[in-house]
N, C-alpha and C positions, 0 to 999 in steps of 0.2 A: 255192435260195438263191444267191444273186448274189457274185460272189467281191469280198474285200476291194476296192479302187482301190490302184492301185501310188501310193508320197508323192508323186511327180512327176506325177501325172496332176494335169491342170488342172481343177479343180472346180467346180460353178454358181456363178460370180462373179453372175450377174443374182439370183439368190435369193439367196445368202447377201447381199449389198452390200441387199439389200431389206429383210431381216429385221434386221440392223446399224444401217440406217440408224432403222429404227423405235425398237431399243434405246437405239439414241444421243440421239436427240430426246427422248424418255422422259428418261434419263438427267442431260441436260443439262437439262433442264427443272424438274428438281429441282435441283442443284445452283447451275444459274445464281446463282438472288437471294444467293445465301449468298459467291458470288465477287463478285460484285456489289458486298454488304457489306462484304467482307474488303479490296476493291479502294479504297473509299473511306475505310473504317477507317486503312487504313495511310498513304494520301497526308493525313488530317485532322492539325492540329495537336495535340498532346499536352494534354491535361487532368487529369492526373493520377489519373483515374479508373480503375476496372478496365476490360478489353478488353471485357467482356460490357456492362460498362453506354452505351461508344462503340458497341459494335453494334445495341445498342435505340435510340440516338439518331439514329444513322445512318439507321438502317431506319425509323425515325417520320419521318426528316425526309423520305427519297424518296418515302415515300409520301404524306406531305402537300402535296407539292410535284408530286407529278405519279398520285398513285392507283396500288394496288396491281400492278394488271398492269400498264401504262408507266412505274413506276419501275422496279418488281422486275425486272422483266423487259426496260431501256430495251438497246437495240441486242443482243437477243439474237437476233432474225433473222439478225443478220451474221454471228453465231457459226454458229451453229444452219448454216445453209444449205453455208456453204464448208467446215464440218467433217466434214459427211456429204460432201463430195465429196474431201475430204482423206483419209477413211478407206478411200472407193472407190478410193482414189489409192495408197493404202499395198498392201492387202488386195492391188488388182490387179498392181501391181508385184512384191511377194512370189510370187507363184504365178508371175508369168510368169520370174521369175528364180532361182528355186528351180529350176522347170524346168526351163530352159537351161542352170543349173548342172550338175545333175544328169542331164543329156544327152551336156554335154561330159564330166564325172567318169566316166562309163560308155564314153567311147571314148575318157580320155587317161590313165586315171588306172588305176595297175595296180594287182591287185586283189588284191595287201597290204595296199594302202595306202586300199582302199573304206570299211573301217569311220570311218575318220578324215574321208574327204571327207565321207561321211554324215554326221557329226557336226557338222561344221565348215561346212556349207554353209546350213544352216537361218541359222547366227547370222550371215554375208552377207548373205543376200539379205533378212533382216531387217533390217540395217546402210543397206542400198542402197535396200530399200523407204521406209525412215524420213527418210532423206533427201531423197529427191523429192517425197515428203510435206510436208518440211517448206518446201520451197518452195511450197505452197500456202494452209499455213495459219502462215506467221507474220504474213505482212500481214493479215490476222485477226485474229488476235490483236493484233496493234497498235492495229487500227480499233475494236474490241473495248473494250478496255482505253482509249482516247479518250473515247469516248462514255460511258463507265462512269463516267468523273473528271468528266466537264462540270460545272460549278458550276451550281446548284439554276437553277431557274426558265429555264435554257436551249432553247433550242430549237432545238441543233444535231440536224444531219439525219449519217447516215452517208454520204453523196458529198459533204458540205460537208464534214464532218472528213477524209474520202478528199480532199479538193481542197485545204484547209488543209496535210495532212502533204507531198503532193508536191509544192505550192509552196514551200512552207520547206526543205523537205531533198530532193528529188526524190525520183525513183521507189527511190532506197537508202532513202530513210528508212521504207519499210515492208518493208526486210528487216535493221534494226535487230536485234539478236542472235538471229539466224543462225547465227552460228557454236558461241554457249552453248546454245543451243536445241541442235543435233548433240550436241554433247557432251555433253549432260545425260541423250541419250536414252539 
């Protein structure tokens, strides 16, 4: 039998990030149309109706206007693709910083005071990993969230709406809250 792995030991990121990213795809594949929905539900004007019957109209209307899979699913390759590298991004960042955490904790940190770094170091480098994540996927979710809003019978492309946001606001406007996003994590 093979002995535990010590928690600092750096672990198959190319598997794990492999199997993740299938979940995630999975995942999001479900959910998409429903953000989708929820995304144009909220920017429609008010009709005094209940939320459920704006979300049947909604969804009759994308799909009549561009068929089931290119509605339901309109710019969710943009999603889809940089999220799975967002997560490779977190995932990988966490382990290597946990590590180095837990490297220097074990040659600076007296050993009182070990139960508490072990404690307190997982919630860092998840802190630190989430952050540098989220430099990758909020302009995602920006581009994302564009493409979602396009008014019906459009035929905006995802590098025209990428060209449209950084001509109007530069390259800041696809890291548009940023700082709520941290916070929120």
């Amino acid at each position: 039998m093979e002995p535990e792995p010590e928690p600092q030991q750096v672990t198959d990121l190319v598997r794990f990030n492999a199997y993740n990213s299938a979940f995630i795809v999975t995942q999001q594949g479900i959910v998409y149309p429903f953000e989708l929905i929820k995304t144009r539900v909220q920017i429609a004007p008010a009709h005094g109706g209940s939320e459920l019957a704006a979300m049947r109209t909604v969804a009759r209307g994308v799909i009549a206007d561009r068929g089931v899979v290119r509605g339901l699913y309109h710019g969710f390759p943009w999603l889809a693709g940089p999220h799975l590298m967002c997560e490779a991004v977190y995932y990988t960042l966490y382990i290597v910083i946990k590590k180095a955490m837990h490297d220097f904790s074990g040659r600076h940190v007296a050993p009182q005071h070990r139960e508490t770094a072990d404690f307190v170091i997982p919630f860092v480098a998840g802190g630190l990993a989430e952050a540098g994540a989220t430099i990758v996927s909020v302009p995602t979710d920006i581009l994302t969230q564009r493409l979602q809003i396009l008014p019906r019978n459009h035929a905006g492309s995802a590098p025209a709406v990428l060209r449209s946001v950084v001509k109007e606001q530069g390259l800041s406007g696809l890291y548009r809250g940023t700082t709520v996003t941290i916070a929120s994590c």
